[in-house]
N, C-alpha and C positions, 0 to 999 in steps of 0.2 A: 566541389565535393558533392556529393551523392548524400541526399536524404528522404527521409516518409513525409509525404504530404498527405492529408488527407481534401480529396474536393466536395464529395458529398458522402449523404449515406452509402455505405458498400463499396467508395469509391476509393480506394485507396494504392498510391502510383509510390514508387521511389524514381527519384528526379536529379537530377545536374539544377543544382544551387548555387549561389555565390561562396564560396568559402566564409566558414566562421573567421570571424576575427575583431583584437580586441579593440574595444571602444570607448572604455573609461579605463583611468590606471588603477580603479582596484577590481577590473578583468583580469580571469585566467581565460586558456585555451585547451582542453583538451581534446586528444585523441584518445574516440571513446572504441574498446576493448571489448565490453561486454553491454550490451543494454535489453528491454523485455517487451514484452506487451502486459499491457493492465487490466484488470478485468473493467477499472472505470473506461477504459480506452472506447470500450464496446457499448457505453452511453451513446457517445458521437457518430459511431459506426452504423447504428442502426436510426438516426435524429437527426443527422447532422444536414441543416438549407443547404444548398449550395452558397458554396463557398471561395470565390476570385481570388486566384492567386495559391488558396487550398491552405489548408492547416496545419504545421508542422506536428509531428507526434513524437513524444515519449518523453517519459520523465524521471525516467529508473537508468540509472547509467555508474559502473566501473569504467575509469579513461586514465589514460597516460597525460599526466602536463606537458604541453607543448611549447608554453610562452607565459608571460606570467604580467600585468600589467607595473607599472612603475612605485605603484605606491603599494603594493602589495609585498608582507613582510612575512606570512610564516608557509608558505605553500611555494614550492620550487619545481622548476623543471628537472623534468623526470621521474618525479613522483608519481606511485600508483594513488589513485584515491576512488573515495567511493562520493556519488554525487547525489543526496539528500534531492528529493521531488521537488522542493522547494526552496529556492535560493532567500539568503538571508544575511543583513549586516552584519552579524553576532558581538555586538560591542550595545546596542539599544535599551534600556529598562526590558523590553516587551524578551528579545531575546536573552538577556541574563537571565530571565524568570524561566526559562524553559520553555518557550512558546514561539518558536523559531519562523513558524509559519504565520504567525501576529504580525509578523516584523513590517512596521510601517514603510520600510525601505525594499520592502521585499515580494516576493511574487513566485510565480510557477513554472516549470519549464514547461515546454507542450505549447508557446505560444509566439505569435510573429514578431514579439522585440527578440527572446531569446532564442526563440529556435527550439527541436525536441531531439532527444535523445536517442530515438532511431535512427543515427545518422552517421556520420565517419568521424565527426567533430562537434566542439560546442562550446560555445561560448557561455562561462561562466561569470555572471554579476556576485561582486561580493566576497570573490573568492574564499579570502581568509576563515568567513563566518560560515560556508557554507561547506567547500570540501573539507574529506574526513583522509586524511594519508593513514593507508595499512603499508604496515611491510613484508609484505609476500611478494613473490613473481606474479607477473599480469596471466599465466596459465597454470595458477596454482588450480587444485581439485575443487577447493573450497570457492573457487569463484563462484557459481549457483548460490549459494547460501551467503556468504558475504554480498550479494548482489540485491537480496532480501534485505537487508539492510536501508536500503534507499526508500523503501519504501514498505510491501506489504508486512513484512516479519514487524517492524517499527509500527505500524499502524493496528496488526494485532495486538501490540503491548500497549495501544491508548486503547485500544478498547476493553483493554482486560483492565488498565487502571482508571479508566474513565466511569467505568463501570462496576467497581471498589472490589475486585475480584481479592480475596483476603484466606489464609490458613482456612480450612471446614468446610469456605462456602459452599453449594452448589452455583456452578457456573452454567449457561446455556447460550449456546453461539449459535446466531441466525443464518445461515448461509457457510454452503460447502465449497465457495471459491479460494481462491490461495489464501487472500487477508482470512477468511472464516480459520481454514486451517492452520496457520499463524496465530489466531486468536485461541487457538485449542493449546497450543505449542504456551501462548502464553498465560495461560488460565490456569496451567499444570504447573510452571516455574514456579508461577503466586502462591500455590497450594491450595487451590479448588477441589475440594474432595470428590465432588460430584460434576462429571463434565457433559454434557449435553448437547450434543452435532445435531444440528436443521438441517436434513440435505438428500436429495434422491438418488445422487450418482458411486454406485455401488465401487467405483473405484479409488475416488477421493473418500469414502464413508470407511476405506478399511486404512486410510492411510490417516483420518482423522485418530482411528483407534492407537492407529500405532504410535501417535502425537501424545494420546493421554484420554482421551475419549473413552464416556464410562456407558454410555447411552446413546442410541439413535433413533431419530424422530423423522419420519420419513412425511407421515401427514401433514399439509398445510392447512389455513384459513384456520377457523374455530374446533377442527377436527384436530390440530398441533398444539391449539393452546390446551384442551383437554388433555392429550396424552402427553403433555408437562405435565401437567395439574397432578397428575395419576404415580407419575415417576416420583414426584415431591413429596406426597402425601399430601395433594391438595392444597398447597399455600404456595408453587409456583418458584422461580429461583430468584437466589439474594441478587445475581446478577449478570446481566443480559446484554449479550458483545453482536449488535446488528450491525454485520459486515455487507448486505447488501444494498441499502439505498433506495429501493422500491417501497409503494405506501403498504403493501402488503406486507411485507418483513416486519414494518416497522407498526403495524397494529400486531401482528404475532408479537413480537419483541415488550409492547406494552400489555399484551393481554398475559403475558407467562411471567411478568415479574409480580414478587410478591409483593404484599404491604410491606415499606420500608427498603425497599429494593433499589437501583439503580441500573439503568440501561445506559451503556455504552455506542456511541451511535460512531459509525467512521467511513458507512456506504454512504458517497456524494448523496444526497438526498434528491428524489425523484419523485416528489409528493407535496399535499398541501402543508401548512400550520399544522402541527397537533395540537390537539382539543386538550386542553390542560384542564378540564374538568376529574377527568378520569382519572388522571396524575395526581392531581391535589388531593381528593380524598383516599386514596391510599397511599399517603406519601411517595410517591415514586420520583428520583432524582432522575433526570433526563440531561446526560451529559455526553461531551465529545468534540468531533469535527476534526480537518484535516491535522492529519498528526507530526506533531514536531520531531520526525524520524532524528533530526541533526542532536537534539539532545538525547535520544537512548543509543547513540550507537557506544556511548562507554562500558553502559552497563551488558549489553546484548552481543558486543563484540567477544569478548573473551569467550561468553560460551559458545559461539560457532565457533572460533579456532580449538578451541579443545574437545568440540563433539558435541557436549553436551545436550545441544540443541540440533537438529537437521533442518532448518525453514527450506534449503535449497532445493531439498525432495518435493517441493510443489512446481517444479521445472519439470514437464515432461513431454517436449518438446523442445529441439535446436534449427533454426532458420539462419540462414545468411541472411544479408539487406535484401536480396532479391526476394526471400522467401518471406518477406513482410507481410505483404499482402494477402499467402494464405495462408501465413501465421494467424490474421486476422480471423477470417472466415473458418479455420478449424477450431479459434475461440469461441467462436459467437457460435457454433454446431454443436458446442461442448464435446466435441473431437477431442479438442486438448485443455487442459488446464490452466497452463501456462506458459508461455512459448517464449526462449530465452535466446536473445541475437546475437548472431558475433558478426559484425560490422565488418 
């Protein structure tokens, strides 16, 4: 089978691989239909040592089931499903609690036991605990947006709950990538009165607006925290969804929340320790990390099929497998957005 390997920075091939296949009986197999690039993808992309043998990619994946292992009891062939960033038992304390990505039995796709999601196939660990069956056609419209699902749509809703987004609040979201914009998407469900987009790119800044975006801050460094400060009336927002992972966001993110405030963090972090000096004296809760997409797809499902929500509009860009690679590089150009593969 045919998949994305990454070998070093900038280096990035689609290859003739061994075929996925399963390995324990509580494996699934599928054939993946839809899959994306991430904007974390573009960490590696531009950092990545070389790497022998190269790096399988992607972790956002729509597939058809193809095989199903032995012990495996609610997940069948032929089922569409959507496939959660992160594989997970779903039977564990750690996943009953909603924390899917905790799971001591669990792990991420995007790696050389499982394999990535940019690919024709994939081997799913876990199966039961981990895919989500919808019942649509595999070329339904709503594939884009159900595909948000796996990952960034999910990940702006930990950061808008991570970050106690509540009826009134004023909300301020750090970065204008897809999770950012999903983060806007989710800040507005919660009833943020006040919603506040970080971001320079005139194209996602008007699609943030159409999200629910009441505000935009195009300044960075201590030039952004001031015109927070100004939007607020000086006391800064109750709370702060840092969608990018850089140390800079992430001193903007603590410098705009108020006393009493909470920051929501869900960009892989690319930084040192924070100084919890600065936190502690104005109470600021500093919460987050990879989001357990597997548990909000109940609540967030229904309002993509009904409309209610659009996350899939942060798709704009289509690649085959072959167009992986400058799928890539039209990400990391800020060319595109978000670039959505059909395998």
């Amino acid at each position: 089978m045919r998949a994305t390997l990454m070998h070093k920075a900038h280096d990035v091939t689609v290859e003739n691989v061994p075929d996925a296949a399963i390995r324990q009986p509580t494996d699934a197999l599928i054939r993946v239909t839809r899959a994306c690039i991430c904007g974390s993808d573009l960490w590696p992309y531009n950092d990545l040592p070389e790497t022998p043998g190269g790096q399988p990619m992607g972790h956002e994946a729509i597939g058809i089931v193809e095989d199903v292992g032995s012990e495996v009891q609610h997940i069948r062939r032929g089922q569409l499903v959507i496939m959660p960033f992160g594989y997970s038992d779903g039977s564990c304390p750690i996943c009953q609690e909603g924390i899917q990505t905790g799971c001591p039995n669990g792990g991420f796709f995007g790696s050389p036991d499982v394999g990535g999601a940019q690919a024709e196939a994939l081997r799913i660990p876990w199966a039961d605990g981990t895919l989500y069956p919808i019942d649509v056609g595999p070329d339904d419209a709503l594939m884009p947006a159900l595909l948000t699902l796996s990952d960034v749509m999910g990940t702006g809703h930990h950061a808008a709950l991570t970050a106690r987004v509540r009826p009134g609040a004023v909300a301020a979201v750090v970065g204008d990538g897809a999770v950012g914009l999903c983060a806007v998407i989710a800040a507005k469900r919660l009833g943020a009165e006040q919603i506040i987009i970080m971001g320079r790119h005139e194209s996602r800044l008007a699609l943030a607006r159409d999200f629910g975006a009441t505000d935009v801050v195009k300044e960075r460094g201590q030039e952004a925290v001031e015109r927070v400060r100004e939007l607020t009336g000086g006391f800064g927002a109750h709370s702060v969804l840092e969608c990018v992972g850089s140390g800079q966001a992430m001193d903007t993110a603590l410098g705009i929340a108020r006393p009493g405030g909470a920051v929501g963090r869900v960009g892989v972090p690319h930084y040192a320790p924070i100084d919890g000096t600065g936190t502690f004296f104005r109470n600021i809760t500093v919460a987050g990390g990879p989001a357990p997409t597997r548990a909000y797809i109940d609540e967030l499902l229904p309002e993509v099929m009904d409309g209610r929500i659009e996350p899939g509009r942060v798709f704009d860009r289509t690649v085959d497998l072959d167009g992986v690679p400058e799928g890539y590089r039209a990400m990391n150009e800020r060319e595109a957005l978000k670039v959505l593969v059909t395998p």
